[in-house]
C-alpha positions in Angstrom: -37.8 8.6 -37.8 -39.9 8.1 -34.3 -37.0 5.4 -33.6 -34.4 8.0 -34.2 -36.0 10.6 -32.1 -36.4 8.1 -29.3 -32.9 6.3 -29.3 -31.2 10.1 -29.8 -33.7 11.5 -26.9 -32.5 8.2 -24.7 -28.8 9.1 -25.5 -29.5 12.7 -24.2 -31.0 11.9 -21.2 -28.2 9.6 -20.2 -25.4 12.0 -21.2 -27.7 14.7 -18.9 -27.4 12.3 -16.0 -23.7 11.6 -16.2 -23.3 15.1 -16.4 -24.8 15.8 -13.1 -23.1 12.5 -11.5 -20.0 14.1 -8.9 -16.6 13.3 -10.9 -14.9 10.1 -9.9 -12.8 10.6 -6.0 -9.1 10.0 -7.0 -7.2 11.5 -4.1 -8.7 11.7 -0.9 -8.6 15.2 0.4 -5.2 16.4 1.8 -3.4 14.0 -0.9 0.0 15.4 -0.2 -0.7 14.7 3.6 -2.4 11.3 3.3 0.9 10.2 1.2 3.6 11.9 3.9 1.4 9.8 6.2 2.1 6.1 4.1 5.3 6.7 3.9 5.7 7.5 7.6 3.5 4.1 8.1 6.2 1.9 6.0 9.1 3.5 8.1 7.4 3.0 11.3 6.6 -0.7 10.8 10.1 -1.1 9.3 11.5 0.6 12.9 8.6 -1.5 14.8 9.9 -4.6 13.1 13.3 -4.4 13.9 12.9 -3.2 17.2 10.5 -6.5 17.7 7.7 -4.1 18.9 4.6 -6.6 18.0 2.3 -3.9 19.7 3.1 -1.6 17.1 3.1 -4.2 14.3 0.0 -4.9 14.9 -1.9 -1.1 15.0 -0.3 -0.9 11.3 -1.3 -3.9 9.9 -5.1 -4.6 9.3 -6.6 -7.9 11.2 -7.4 -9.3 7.5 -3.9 -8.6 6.0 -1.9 -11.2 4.1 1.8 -10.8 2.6 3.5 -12.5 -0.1 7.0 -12.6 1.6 10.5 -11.9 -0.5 11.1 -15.8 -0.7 7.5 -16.2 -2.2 5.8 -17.7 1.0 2.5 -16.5 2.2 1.9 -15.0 5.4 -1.0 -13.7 8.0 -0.7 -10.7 10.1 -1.0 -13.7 13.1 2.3 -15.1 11.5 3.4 -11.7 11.3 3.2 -11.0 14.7 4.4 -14.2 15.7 7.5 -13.3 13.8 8.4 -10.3 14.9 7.6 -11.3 18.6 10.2 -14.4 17.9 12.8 -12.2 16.8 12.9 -13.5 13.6 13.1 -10.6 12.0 16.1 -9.9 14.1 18.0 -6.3 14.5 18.1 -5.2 11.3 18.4 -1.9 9.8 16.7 -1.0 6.8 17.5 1.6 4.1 15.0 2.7 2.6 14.9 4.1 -1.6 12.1 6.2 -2.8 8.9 5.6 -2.2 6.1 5.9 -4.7 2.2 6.5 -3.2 -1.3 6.6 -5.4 -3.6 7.1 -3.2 -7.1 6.0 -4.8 -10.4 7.6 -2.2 -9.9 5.2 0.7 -7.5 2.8 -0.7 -3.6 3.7 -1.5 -0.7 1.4 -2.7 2.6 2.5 -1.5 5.9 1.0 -3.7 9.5 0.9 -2.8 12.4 -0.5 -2.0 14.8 -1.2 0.4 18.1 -3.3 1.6 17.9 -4.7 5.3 20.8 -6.0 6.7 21.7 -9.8 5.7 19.0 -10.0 3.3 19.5 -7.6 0.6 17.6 -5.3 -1.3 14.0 -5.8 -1.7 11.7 -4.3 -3.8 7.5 -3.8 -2.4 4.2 -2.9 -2.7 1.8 -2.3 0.2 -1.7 -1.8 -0.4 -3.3 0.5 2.5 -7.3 1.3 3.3 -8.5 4.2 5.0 -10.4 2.3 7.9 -12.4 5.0 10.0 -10.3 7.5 9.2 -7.3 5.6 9.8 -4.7 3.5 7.1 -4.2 -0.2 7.7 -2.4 -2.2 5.9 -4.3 -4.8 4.3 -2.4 -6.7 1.5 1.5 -6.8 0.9 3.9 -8.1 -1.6 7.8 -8.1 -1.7 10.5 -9.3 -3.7 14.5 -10.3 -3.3 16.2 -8.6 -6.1 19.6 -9.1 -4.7 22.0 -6.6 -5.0 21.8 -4.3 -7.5 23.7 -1.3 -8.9 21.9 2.3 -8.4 19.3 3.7 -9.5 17.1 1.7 -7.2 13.6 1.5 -8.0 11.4 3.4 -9.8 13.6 3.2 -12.6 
């Protein structure tokens, strides 16, 4: 009986304490905001990109980021740069489909899709931190999907 006691006395104490823990932070304040914000982000560095604007390239995308590229090579955001200051990423204009955001405290992953001029539709996922109050980009992934008929995604 004492070893019931003590294991059901251990199990209230424990349920006490997780009662008084502060729930779980799932959206950052200002959610709404935050995810208008990562969306803007992904436009501007799509504009930024085609424009060849490394400058601005680089403010979006952390130092430590890495991308897995639509053809499935891997790239730094000193590649990146590199790139885009090349013009190889060349005048392009990109139309964007919806955009999905979770925003998770101080990390967010953004999905989408696009099509860019002479290189199809793409489908993505950006994963963003909130670094002293402001996103970076930190790890990407894309896809070719070719053309496909509408709905793009989500589907």
């Amino acid at each position: 009986m004492k070893i019931l006691v003590g294991v059901l006395l251990t199990m209230w104490v424990g349920a006490m304490a997780l009662a008084d823990a502060p729930p779980a932070r799932v959206v950052a304040s200002g959610g709404e905001r935050a995810a208008e914000t990562l969306k803007q982000l992904e436009r501007d560095w799509a504009a930024a990109q085609a424009a060849g604007d490394s400058d601005k390239v680089g403010r979006i995308v952390a130092d430590d980021w890495t991308g897995v590229m639509g053809e499935g090579r891997k790239m730094t955001k000193l590649q990146l740069l590199e790139e885009v200051r090349s013009s190889k990423h060349e005048a392009m204009s990109v139309e964007f489909g919806p955009m999905d955001v979770k925003i998770l405290g101080d990390v967010a992953v953004v999905q989408g899709s696009e099509v860019e001029t002479g290189h199809g539709e793409e489908i993505w996922m950006d994963v963003f931190a909130n670094r002293d109050g402001k996103w970076v980009a930190v790890r990407s992934q894309s896809a070719r999907i070719g053309t496909i008929s509408r709905p793009r995604w989500p589907i």
